[in-house]
Structure formats: C-alpha cells, structure tokens
C-alpha positions as MATLAB code, in Angstrom:
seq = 'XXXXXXXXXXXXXXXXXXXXXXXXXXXXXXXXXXXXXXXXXXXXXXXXXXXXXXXXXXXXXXXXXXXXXXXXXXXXXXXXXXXXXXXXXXXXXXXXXXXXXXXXXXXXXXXXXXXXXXXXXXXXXXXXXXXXXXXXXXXXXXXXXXXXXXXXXXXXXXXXXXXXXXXXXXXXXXXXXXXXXXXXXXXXXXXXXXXX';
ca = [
      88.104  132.778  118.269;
      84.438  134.512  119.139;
      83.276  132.887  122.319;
      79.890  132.455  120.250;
      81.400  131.011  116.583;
      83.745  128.271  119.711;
      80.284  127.489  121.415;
      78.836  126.578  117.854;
      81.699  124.323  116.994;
      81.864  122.866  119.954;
      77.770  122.450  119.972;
      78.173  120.456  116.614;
      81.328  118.537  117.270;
      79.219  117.529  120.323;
      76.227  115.946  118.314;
      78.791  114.791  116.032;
      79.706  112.004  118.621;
      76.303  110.366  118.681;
      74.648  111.942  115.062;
      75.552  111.561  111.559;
      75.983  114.939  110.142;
      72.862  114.743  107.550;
      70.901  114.152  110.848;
      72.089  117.533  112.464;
      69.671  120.112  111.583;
      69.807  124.231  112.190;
      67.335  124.308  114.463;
      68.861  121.602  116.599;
      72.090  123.267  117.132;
      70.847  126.460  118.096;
      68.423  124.696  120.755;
      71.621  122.840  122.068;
      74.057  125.894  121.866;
      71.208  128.567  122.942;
      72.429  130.554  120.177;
      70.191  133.310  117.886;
      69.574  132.407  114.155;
      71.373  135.122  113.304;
      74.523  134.545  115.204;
      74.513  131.600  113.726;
      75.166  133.433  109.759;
      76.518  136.101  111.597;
      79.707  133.465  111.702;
      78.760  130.698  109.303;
      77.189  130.627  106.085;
      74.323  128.460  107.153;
      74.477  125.523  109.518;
      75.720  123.202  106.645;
      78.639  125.758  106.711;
      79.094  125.044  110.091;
      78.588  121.442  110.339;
      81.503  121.135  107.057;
      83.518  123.487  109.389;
      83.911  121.330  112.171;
      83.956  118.144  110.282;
      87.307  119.716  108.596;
      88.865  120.932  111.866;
      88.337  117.740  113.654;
      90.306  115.345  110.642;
      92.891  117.992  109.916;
      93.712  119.347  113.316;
      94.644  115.628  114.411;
      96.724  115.013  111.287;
      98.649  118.544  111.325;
     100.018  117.640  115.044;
     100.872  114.650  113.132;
     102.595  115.908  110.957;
     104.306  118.457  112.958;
     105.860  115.455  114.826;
     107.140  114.014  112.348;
     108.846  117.669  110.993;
     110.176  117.876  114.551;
     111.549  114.331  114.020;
     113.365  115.120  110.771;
     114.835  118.444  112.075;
     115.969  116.466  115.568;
     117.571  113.533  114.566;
     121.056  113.620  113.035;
     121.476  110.516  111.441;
     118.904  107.697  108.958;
     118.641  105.213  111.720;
     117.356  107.614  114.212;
     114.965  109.015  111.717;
     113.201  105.416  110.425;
     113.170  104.227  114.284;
     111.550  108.003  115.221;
     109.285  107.888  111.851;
     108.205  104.132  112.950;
     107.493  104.679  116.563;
     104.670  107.504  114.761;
     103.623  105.013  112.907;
     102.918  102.845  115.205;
     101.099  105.343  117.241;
      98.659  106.311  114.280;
      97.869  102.941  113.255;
      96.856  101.317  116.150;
      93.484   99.836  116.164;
      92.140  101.980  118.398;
      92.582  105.259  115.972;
      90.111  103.445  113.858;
      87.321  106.254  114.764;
      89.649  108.932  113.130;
      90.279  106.464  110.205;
      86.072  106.094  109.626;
      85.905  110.081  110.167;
      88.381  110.355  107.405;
      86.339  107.923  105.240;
      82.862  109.330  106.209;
      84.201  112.908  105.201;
      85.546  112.035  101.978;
      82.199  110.048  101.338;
      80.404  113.220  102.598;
      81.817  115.762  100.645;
      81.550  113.840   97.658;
      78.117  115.116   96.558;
      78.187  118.886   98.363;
      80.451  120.898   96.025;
      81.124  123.412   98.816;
      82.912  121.005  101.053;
      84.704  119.434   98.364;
      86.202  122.574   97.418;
      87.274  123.455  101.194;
      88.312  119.537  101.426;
      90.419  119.772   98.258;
      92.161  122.711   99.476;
      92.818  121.397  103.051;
      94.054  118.097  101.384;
      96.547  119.832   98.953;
      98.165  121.744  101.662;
      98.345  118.862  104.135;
     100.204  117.369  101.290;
     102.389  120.104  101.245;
     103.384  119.839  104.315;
     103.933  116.350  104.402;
     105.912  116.693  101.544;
     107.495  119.278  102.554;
     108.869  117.064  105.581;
     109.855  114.421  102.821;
     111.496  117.131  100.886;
     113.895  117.728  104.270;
     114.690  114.165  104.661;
     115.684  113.868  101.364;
     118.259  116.575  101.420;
     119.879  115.048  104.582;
     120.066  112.102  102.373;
     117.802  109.662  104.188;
     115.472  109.498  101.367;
     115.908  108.125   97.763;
     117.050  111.050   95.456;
     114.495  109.610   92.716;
     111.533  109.519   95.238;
     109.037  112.655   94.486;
     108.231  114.657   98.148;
     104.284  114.938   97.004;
     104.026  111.683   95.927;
     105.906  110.040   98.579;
     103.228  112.066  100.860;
     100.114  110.856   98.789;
     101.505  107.318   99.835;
     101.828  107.574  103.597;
      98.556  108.908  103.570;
      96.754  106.077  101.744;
      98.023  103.279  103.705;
      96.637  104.848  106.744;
      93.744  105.134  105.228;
      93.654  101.780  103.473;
      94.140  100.758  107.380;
      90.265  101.406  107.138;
      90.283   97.551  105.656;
      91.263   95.783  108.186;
      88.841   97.852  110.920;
      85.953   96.796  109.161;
      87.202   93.337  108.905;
      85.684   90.327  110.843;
      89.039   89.098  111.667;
      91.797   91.928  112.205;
      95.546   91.239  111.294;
      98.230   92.001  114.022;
      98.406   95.393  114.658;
     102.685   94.869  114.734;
     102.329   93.155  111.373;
     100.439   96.034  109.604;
     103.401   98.427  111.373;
     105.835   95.636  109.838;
     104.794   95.642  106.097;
     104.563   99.433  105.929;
     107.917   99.964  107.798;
     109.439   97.311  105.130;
     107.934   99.297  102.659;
     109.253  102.940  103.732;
     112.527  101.756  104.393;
     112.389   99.963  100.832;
     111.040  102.354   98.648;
     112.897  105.384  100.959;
     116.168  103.616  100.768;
     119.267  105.604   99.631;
];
C-alpha cells in the first residue's frame, strides 16, 4: 500500500476511536495526517470515500481472520466432535462481552450506510462475499458429513452471522445474561440444526 493512501487510513481509523464518522470532516484529516488536498483524491474519491474505506476494512478485516479460523478448523480436524468443540471454542472467543465494540461498529456501519448509496453498494458487496466464504466453510463441513445434508451453506452462513450480531441485545442491556449461557443456547442450536 502507498505510504501516503496507509497514513490516511490510519489518520481516520485514528479519529474513528474518539469521533463519529459524520463528525470527521476533510479538512480535519488532512490537518491530522499533514497530507495535500490533492493526495487526498489522488487515492480516494473524496474524504467520505475514505472515511467508508476504513470503516469497511476495520469490520471485515476482523471477521475474515475469523473466518479463516474457522476454514483452518474444518480442513484440520478429522472427525464431528473435534470440529463442534474447535467451532465452539471460536465462538466463545467472538462473543465475549468484551467484543461488544466490534458488535456496535457492525451496527453503526449498517446504520451508516443505510442512507449513502455509495457505501451501501461497497457494503453489499463486502457482505455477499463474506457470505461466501462462510459458506463456503459450511459447504466443506458438509461434505465431510458433519453438517445436515438438507442445511443450505449461504443460509446456514446468514445465521451465524445474525446471532452475533443479535449479541448486540444483550450489550445494550441493563442487565447482561451469562456470557457461557449465550455460548450455550447458540452451541445447542448449531449442533441441533447442524446435526447429521
């Protein structure tokens, strides 16, 4: 990547910490990064371009290594056992309460790119091949036999993702539930809908 286009990413996913993005402005990123106006469209669109840009990296790049744990985990293990205790333990990981800033990112961008047409598009892209992949991964464990032969790959995939982000529910809660029952009631639910 262009040492400049890195310092304006990293420049906005700096504010992004302590800003909302509708509070970043042009002009304050280039007084932060010390960057020209016209580097700035010399890589990006405008700074709305940018600002989209690194909201999209940050949510995706966390769930792809996600998800590329859990292809590694169905490649790995050689029997059904080995792959629900490997596919909770991830579980567990990515819902734990303290994940819930990446759960609100998720939420925020979705609310975000609801009314800019441009970052819907990118986000509808992004999201259709993160399904993919994810069902891609479901597609695998189904032909090892570890996954219902009725269950559909892409749908299956649509589901894990909506409980994690249904997870958003109990962060905003006044009272949270157990994190190990949350990890209980989806596990019960993989291994029950999943079951061969």
């Amino acid at each position: 990547m262009h040492p400049t286009r890195a310092l304006l990413i990293k420049t906005v996913s700096d504010l992004l910490e302590t800003r909302n993005p509708d509070e970043i402005t042009g002009q304050m990123v280039l007084r932060a990064s010390r960057v020209s106006h016209g580097s700035l469209y010399h890589h990006f669109e405008d700074a709305s371009d940018l600002i989209e840009t690194v909201m999209l990296d940050r949510f995706f790049g966390r769930v792809i290594a996600d998800i590329e744990t859990l292809k590694n985990i169905v490649l790995q293990t050689t029997d059904r056992s080995s792959y629900i205790s490997a596919v909770y333990a991830v579980t567990r990981d990515v819902q734990q309460p303290q994940n819930h800033t990446n759960r609100m990112q998720r939420i925020h961008l979705l609310s975000y790119a609801s009314s800019r047409p441009r970052l819907l598009k990118r986000l509808a892209k992004e999201q259709t091949d993160l399904t993919s992949k994810f069902g891609e991964i479901i597609e695998i464990a189904k032909n090892k036999g570890w996954v219902g032969a009725d269950i559909d790959p892409l749908a299956a995939a649509v589901f894990f993702q909506a409980f994690t982000l249904g997870r958003v529910i109990d962060d905003v809660s006044s009272e949270h539930i157990s994190p190990d029952q949350w990890n209980h009631i989806v596990m019960t639910c993989v291994e029950r809908i999943f079951g061969v």
